[in-house]
PDB file of N, CA, C and O in Angstrom:
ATOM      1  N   UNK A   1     140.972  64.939  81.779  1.00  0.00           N
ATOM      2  CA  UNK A   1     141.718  66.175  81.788  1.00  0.00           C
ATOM      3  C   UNK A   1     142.847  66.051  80.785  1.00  0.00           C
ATOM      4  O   UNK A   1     143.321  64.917  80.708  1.00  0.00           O
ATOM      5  N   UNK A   2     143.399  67.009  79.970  1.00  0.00           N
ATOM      6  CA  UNK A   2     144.186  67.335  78.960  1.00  0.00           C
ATOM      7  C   UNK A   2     145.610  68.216  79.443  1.00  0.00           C
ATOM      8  O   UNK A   2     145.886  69.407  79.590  1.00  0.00           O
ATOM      9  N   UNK A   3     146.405  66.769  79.614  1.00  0.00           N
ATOM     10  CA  UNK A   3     147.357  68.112  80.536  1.00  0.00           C
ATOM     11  C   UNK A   3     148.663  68.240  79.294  1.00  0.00           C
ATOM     12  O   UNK A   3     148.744  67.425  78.375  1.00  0.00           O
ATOM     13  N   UNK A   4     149.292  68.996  79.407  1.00  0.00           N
ATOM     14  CA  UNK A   4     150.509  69.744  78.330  1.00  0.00           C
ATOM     15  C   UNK A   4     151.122  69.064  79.176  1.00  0.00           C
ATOM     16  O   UNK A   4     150.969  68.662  80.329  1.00  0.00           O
ATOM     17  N   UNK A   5     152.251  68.993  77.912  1.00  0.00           N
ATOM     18  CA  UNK A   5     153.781  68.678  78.117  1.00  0.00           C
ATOM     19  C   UNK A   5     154.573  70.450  78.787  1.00  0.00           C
ATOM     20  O   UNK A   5     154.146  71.535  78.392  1.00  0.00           O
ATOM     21  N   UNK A   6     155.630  70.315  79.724  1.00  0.00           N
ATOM     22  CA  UNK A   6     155.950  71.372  80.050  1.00  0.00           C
ATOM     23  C   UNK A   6     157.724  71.214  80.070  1.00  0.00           C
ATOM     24  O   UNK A   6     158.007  70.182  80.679  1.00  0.00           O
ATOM     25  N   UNK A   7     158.550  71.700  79.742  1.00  0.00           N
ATOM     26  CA  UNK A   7     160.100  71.723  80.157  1.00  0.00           C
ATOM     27  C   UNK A   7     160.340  72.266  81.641  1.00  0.00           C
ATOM     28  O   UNK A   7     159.884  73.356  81.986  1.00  0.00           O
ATOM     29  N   UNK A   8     160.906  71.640  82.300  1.00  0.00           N
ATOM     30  CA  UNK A   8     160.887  71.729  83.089  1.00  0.00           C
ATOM     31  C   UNK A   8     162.825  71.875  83.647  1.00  0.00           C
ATOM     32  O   UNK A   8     163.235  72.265  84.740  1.00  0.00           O
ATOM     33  N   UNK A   9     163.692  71.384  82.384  1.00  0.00           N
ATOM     34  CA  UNK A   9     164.788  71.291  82.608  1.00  0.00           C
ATOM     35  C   UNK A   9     165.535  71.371  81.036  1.00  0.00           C
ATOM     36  O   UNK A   9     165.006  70.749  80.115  1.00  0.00           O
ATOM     37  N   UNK A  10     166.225  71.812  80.904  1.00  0.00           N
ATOM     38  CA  UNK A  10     167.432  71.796  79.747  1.00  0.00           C
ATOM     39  C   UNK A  10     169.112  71.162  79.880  1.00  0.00           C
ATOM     40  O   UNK A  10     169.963  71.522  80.693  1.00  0.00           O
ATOM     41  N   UNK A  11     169.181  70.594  79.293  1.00  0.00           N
ATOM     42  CA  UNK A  11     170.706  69.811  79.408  1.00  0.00           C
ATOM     43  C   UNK A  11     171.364  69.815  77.836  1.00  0.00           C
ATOM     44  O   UNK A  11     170.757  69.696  76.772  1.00  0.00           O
ATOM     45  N   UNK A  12     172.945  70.010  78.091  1.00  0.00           N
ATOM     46  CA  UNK A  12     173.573  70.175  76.483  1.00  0.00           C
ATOM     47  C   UNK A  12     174.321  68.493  76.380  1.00  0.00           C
ATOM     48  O   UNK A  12     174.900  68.039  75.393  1.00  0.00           O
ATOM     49  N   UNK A  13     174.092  67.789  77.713  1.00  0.00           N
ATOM     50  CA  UNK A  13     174.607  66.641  77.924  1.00  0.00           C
ATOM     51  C   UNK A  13     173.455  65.090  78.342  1.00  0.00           C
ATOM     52  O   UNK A  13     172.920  64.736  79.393  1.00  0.00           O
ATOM     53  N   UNK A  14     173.463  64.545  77.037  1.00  0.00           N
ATOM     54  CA  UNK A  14     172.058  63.938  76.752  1.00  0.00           C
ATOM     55  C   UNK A  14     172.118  62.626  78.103  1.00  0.00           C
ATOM     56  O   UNK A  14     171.170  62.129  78.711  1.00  0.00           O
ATOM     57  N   UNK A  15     173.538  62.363  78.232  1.00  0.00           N
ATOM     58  CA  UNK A  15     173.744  61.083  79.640  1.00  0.00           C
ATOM     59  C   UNK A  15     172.748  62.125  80.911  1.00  0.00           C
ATOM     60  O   UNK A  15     171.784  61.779  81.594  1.00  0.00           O
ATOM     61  N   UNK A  16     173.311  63.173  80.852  1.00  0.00           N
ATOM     62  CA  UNK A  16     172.855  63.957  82.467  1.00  0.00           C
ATOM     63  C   UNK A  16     171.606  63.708  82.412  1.00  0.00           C
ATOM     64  O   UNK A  16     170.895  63.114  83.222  1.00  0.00           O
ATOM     65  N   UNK A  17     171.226  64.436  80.901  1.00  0.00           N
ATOM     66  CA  UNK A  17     169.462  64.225  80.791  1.00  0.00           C
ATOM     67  C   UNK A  17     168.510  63.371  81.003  1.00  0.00           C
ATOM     68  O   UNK A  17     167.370  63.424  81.466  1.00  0.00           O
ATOM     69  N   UNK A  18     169.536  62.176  80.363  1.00  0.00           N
ATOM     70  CA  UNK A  18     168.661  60.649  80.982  1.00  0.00           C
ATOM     71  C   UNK A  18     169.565  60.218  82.650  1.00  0.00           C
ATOM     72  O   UNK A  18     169.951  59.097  82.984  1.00  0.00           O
ATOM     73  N   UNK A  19     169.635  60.917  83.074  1.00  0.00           N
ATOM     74  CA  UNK A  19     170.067  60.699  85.008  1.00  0.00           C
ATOM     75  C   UNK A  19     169.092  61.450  85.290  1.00  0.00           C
ATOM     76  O   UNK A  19     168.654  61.031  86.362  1.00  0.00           O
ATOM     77  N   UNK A  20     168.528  62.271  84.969  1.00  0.00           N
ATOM     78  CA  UNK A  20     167.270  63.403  85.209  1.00  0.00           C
ATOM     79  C   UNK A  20     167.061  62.590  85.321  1.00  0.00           C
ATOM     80  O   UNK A  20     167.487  61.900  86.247  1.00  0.00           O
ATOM     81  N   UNK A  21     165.841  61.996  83.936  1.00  0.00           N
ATOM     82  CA  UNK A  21     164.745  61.450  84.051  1.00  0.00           C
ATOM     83  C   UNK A  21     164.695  60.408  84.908  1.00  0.00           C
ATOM     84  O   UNK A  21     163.600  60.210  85.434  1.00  0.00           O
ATOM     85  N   UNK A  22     165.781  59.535  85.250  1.00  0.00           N
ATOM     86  CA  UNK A  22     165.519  58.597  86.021  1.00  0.00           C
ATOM     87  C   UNK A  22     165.406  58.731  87.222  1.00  0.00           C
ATOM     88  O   UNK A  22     164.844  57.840  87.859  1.00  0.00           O
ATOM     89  N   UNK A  23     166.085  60.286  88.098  1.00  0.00           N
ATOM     90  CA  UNK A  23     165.507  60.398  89.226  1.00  0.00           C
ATOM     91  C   UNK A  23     164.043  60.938  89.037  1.00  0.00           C
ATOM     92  O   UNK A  23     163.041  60.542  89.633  1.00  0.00           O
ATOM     93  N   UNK A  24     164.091  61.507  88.489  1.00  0.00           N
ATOM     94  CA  UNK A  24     162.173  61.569  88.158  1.00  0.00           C
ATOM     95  C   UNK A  24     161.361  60.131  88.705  1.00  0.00           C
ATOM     96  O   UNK A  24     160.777  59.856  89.753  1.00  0.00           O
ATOM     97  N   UNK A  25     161.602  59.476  87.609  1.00  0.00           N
ATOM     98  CA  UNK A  25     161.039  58.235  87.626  1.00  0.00           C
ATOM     99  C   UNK A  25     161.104  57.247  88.919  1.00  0.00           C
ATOM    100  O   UNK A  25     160.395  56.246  89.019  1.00  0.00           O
ATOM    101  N   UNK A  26     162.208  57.733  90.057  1.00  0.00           N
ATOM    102  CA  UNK A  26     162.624  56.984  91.187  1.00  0.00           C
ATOM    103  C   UNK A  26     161.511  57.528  92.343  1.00  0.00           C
ATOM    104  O   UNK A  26     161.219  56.975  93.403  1.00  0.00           O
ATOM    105  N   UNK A  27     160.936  58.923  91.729  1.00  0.00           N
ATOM    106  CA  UNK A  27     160.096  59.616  92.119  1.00  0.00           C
ATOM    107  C   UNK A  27     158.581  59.490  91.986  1.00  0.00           C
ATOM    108  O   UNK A  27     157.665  60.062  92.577  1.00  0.00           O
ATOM    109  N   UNK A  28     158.601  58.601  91.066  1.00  0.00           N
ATOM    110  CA  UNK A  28     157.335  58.721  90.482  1.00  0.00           C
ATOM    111  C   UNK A  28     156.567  59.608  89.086  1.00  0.00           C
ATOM    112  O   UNK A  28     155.512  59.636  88.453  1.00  0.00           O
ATOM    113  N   UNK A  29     157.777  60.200  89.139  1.00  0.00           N
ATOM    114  CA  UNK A  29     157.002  61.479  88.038  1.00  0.00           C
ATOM    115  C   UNK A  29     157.576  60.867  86.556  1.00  0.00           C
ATOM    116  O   UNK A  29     158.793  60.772  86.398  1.00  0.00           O
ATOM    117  N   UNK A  30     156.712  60.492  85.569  1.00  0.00           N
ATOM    118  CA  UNK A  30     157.206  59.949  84.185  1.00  0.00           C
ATOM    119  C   UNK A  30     157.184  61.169  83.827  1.00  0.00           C
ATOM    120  O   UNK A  30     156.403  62.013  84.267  1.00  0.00           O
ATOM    121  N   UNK A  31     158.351  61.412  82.703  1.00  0.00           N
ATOM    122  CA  UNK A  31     159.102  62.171  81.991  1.00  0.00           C
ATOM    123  C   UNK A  31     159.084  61.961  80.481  1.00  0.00           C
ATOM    124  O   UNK A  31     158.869  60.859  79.976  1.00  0.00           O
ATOM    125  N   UNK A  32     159.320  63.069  79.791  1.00  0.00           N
ATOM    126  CA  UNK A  32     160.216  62.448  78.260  1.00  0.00           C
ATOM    127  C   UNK A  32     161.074  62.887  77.921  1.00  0.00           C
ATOM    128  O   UNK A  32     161.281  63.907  78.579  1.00  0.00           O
ATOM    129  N   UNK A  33     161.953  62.691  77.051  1.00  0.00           N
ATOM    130  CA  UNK A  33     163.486  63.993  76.727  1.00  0.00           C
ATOM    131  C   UNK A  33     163.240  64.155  75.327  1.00  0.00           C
ATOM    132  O   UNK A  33     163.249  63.135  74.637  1.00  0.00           O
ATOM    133  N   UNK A  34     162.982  65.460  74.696  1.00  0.00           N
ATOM    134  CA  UNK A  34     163.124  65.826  73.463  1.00  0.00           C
ATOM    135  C   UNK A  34     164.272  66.488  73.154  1.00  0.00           C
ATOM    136  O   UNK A  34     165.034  67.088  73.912  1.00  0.00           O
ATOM    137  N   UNK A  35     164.339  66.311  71.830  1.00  0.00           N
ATOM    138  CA  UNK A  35     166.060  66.618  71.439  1.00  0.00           C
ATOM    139  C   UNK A  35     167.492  65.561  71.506  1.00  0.00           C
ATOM    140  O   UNK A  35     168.592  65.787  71.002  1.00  0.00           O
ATOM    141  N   UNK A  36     167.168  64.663  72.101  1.00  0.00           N
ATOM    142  CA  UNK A  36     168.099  63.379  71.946  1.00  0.00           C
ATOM    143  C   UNK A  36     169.162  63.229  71.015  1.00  0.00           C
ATOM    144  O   UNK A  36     170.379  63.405  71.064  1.00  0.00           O
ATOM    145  N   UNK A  37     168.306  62.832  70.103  1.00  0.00           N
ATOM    146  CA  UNK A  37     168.976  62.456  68.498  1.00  0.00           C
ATOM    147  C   UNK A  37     169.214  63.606  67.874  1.00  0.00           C
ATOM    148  O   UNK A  37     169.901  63.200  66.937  1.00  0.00           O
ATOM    149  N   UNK A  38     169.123  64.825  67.730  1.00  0.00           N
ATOM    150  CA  UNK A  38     169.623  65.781  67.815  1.00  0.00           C
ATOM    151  C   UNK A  38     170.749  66.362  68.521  1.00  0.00           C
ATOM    152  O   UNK A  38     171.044  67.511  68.191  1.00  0.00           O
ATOM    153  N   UNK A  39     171.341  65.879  69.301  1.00  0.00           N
ATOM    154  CA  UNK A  39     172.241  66.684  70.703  1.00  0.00           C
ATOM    155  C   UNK A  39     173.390  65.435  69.813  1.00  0.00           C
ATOM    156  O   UNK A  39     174.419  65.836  69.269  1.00  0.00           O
ATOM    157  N   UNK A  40     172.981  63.925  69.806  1.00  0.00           N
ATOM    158  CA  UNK A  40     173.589  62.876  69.186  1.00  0.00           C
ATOM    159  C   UNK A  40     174.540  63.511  68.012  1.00  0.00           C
ATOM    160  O   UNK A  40     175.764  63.426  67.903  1.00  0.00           O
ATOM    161  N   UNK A  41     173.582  64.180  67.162  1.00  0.00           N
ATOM    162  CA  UNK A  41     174.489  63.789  65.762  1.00  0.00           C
ATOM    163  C   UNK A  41     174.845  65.172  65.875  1.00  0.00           C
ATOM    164  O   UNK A  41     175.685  65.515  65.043  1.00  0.00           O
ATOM    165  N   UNK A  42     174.435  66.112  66.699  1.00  0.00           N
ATOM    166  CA  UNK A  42     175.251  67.414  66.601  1.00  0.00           C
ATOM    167  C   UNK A  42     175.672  67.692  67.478  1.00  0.00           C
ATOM    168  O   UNK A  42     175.043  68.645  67.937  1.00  0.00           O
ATOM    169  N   UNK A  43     176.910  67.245  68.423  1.00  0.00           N
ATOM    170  CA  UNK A  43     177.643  67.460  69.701  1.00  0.00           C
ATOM    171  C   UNK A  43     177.910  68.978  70.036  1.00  0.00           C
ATOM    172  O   UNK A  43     178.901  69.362  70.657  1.00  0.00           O
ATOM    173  N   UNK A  44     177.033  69.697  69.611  1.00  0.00           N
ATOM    174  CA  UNK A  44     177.393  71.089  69.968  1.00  0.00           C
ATOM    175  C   UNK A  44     177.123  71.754  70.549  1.00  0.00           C
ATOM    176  O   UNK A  44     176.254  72.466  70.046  1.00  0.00           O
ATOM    177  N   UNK A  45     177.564  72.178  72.107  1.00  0.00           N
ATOM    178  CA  UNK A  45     176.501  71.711  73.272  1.00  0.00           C
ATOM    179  C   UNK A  45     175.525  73.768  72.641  1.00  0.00           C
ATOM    180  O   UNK A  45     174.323  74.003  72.758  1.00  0.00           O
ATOM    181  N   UNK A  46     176.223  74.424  72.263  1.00  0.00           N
ATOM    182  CA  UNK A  46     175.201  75.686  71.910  1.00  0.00           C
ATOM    183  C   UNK A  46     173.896  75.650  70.886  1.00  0.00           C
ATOM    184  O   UNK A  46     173.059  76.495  70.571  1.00  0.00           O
ATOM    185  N   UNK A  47     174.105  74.386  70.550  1.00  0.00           N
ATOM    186  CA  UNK A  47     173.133  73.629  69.356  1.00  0.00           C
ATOM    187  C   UNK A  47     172.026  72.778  70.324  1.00  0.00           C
ATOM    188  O   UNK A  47     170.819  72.933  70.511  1.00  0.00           O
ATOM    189  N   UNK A  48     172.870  71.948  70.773  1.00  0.00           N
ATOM    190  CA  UNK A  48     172.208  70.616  70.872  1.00  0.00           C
ATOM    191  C   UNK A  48     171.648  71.096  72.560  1.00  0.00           C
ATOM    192  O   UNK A  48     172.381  71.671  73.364  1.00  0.00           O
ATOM    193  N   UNK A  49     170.266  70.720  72.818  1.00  0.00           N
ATOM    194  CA  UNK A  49     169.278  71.446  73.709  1.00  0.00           C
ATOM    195  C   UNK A  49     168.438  69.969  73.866  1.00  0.00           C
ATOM    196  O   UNK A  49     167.597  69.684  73.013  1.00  0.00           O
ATOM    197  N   UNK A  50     168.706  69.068  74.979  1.00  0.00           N
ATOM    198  CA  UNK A  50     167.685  67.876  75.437  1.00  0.00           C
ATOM    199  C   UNK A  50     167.008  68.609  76.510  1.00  0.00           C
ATOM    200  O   UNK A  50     167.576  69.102  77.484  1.00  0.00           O
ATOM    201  N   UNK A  51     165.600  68.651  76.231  1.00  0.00           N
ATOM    202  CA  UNK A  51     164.980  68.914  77.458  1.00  0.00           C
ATOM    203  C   UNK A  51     163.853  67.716  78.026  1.00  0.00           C
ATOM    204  O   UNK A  51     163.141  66.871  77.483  1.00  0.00           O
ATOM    205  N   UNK A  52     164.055  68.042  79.072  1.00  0.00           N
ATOM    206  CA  UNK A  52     162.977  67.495  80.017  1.00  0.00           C
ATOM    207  C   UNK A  52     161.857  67.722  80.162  1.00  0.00           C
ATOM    208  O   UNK A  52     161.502  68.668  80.865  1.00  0.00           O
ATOM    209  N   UNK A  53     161.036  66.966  79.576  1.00  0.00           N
ATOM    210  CA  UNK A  53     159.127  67.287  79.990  1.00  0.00           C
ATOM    211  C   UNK A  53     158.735  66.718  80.994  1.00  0.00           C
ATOM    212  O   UNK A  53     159.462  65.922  81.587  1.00  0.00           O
ATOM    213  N   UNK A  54     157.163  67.085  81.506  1.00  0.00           N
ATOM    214  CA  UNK A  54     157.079  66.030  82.462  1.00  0.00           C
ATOM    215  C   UNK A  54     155.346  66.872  82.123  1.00  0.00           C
ATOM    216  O   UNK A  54     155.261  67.718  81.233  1.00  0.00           O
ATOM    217  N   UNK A  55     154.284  66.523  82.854  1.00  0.00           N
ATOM    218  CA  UNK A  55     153.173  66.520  82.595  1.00  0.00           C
ATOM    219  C   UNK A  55     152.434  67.720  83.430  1.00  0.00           C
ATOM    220  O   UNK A  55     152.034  67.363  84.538  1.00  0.00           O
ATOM    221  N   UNK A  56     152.133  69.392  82.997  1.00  0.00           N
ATOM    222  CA  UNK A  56     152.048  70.192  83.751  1.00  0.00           C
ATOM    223  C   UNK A  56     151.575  70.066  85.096  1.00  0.00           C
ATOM    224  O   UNK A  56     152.156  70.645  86.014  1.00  0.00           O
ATOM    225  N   UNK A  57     150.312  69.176  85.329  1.00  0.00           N
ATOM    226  CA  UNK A  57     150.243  69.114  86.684  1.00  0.00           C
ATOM    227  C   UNK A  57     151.565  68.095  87.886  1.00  0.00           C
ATOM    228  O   UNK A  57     151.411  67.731  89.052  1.00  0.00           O
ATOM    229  N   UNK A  58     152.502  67.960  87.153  1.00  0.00           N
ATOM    230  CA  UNK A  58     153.879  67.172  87.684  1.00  0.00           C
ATOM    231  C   UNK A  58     154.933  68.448  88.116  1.00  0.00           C
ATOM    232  O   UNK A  58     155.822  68.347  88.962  1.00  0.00           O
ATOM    233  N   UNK A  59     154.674  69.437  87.479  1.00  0.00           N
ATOM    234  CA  UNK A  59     155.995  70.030  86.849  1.00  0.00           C
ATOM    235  C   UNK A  59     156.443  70.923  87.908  1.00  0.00           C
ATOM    236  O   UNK A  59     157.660  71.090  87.978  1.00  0.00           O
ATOM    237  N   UNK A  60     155.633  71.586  88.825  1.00  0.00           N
ATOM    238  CA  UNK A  60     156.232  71.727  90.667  1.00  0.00           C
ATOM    239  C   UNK A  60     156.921  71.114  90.886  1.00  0.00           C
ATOM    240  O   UNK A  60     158.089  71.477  91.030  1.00  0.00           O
ATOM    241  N   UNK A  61     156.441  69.645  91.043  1.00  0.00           N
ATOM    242  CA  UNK A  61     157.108  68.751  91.926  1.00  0.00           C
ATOM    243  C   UNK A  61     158.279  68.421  91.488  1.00  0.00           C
ATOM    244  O   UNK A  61     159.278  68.309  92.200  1.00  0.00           O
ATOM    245  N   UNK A  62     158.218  68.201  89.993  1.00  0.00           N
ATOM    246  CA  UNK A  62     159.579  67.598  89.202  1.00  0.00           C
ATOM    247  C   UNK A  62     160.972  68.487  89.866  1.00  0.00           C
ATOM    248  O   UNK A  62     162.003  68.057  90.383  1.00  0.00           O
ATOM    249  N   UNK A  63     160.398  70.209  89.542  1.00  0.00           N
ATOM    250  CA  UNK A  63     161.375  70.690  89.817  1.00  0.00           C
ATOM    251  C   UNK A  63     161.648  70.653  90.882  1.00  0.00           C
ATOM    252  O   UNK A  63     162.878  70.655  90.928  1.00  0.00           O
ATOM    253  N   UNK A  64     161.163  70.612  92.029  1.00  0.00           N
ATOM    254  CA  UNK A  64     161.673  70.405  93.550  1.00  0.00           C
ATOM    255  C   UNK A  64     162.833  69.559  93.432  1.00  0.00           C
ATOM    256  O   UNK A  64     164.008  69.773  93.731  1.00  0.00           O
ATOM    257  N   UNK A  65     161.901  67.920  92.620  1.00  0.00           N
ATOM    258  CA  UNK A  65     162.729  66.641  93.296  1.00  0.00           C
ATOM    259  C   UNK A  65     164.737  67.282  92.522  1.00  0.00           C
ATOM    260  O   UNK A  65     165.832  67.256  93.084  1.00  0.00           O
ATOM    261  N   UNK A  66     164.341  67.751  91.114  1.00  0.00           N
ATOM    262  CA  UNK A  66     165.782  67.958  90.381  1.00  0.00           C
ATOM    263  C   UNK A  66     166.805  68.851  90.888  1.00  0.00           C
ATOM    264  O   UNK A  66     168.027  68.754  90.765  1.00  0.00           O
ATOM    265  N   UNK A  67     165.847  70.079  91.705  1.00  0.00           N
ATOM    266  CA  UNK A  67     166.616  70.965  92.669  1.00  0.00           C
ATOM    267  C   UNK A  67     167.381  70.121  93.652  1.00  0.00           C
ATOM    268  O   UNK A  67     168.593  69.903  93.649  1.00  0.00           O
ATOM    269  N   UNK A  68     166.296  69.598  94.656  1.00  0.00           N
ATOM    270  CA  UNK A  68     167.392  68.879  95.658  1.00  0.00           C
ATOM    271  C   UNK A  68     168.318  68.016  95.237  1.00  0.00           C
ATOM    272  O   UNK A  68     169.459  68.020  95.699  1.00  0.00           O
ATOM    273  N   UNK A  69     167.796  66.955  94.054  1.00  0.00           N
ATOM    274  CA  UNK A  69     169.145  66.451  93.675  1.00  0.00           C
ATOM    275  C   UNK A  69     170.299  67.302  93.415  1.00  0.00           C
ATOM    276  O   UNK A  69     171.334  67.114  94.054  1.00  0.00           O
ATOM    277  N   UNK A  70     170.248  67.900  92.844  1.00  0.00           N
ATOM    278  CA  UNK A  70     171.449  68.817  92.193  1.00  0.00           C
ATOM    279  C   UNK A  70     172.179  69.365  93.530  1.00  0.00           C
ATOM    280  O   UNK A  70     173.352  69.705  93.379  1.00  0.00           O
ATOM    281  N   UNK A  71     171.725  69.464  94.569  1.00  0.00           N
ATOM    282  CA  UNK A  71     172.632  69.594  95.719  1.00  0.00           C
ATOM    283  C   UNK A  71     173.189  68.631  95.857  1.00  0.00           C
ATOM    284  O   UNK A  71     174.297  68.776  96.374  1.00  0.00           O
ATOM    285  N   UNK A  72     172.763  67.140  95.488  1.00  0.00           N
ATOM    286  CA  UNK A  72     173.460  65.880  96.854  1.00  0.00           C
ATOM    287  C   UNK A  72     174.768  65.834  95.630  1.00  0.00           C
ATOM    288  O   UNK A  72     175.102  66.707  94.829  1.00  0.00           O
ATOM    289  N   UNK A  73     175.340  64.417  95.866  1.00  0.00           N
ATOM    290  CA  UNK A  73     176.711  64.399  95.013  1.00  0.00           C
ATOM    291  C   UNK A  73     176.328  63.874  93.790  1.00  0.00           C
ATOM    292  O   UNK A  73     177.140  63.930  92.866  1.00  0.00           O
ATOM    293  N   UNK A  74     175.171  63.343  93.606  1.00  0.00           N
ATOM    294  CA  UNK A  74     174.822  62.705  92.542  1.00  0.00           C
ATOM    295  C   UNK A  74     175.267  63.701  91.196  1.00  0.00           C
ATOM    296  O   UNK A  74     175.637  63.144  90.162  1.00  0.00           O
ATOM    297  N   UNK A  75     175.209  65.119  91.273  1.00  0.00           N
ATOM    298  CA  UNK A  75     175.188  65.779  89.986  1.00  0.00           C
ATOM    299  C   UNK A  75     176.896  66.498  90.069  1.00  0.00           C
ATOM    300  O   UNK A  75     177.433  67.307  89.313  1.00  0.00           O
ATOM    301  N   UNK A  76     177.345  65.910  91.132  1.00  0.00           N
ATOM    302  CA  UNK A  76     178.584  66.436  91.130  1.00  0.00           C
ATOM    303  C   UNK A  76     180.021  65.561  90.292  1.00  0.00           C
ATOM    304  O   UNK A  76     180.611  64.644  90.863  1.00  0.00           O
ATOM    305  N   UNK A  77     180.281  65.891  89.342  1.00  0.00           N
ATOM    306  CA  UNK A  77     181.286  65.699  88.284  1.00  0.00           C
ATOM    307  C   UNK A  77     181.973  64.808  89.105  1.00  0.00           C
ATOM    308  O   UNK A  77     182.114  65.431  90.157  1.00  0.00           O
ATOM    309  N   UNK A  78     182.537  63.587  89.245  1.00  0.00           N
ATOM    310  CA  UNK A  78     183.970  63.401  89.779  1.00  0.00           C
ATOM    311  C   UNK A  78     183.421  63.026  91.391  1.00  0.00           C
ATOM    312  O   UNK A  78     184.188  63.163  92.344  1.00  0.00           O
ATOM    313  N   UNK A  79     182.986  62.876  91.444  1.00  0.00           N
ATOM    314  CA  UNK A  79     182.788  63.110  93.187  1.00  0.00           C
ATOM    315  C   UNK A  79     181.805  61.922  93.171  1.00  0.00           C
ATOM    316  O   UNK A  79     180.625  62.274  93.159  1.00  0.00           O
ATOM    317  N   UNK A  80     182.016  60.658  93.169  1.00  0.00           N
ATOM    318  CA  UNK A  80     180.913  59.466  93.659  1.00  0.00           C
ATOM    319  C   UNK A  80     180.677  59.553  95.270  1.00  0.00           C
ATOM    320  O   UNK A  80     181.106  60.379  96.077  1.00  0.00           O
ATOM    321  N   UNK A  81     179.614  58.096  95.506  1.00  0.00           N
ATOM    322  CA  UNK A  81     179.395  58.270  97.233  1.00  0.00           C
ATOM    323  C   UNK A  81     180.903  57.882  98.107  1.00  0.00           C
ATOM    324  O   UNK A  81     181.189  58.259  99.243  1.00  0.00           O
ATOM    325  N   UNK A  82     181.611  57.144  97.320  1.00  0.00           N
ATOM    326  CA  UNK A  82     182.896  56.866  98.247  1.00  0.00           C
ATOM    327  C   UNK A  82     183.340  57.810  98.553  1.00  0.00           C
ATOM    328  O   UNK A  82     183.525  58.068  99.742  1.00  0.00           O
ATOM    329  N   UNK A  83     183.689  58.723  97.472  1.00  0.00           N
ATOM    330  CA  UNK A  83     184.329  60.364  97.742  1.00  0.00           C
ATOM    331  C   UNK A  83     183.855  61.139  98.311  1.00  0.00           C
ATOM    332  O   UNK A  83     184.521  62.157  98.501  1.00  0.00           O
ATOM    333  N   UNK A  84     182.516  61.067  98.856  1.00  0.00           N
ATOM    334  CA  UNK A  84     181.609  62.151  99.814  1.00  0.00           C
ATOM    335  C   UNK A  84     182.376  61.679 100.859  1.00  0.00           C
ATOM    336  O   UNK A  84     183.115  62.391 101.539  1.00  0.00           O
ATOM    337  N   UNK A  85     182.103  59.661 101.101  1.00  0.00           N
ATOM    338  CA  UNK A  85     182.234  59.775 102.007  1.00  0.00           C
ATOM    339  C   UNK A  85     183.598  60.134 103.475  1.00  0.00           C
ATOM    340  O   UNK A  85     183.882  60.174 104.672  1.00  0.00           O
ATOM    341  N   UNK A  86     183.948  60.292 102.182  1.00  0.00           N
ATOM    342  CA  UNK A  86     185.832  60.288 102.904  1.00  0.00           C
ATOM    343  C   UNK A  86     186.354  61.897 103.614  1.00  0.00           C
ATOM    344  O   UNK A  86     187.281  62.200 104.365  1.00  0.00           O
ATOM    345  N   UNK A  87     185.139  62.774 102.885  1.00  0.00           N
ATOM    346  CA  UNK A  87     185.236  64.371 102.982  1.00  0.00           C
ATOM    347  C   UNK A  87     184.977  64.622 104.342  1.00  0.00           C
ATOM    348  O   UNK A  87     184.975  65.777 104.767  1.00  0.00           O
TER     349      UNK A  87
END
């Protein structure tokens, strides 16, 4: 089977992008980020566009797993697990 690459996520911040992929990957789902070296040498976040692929028959699931993350504290600025836990 011939499956496409699909975006599944966009980031103007290439660190966040590779924290994506690695909860991906904690998941099981391999990923790639296009736009990298691009976002690099042009810090402009209206320019610079890293996205997230992942392999169309993945790309449900991916987004589930990135949704729920994005609730816990992990995607929250400033806020590690010590600081949850004190709330």
């Amino acid at each position: 089977m011939d499956d496409k690459l699909v975006t599944v996520a966009q980031y103007t911040n290439p660190a966040e992008a590779s924290l994506a992929k690695q909860v991906l990957a904690d998941f099981g789902i391999e990923s790639v980020l296009t736009g990298e070296n691009f976002s690099a040498m042009y810090p402009v976040p209206s320019l610079a566009k890293v996205e997230l692929q992942v392999l169309d028959n993945q790309a449900q699931r991916a987004q589930q797993v990135l949704q729920a993350d994005k609730k816990s504290a992990h995607f929250q600025p400033g806020i590690g697990p010590d600081e949850q836990k004190e709330q």
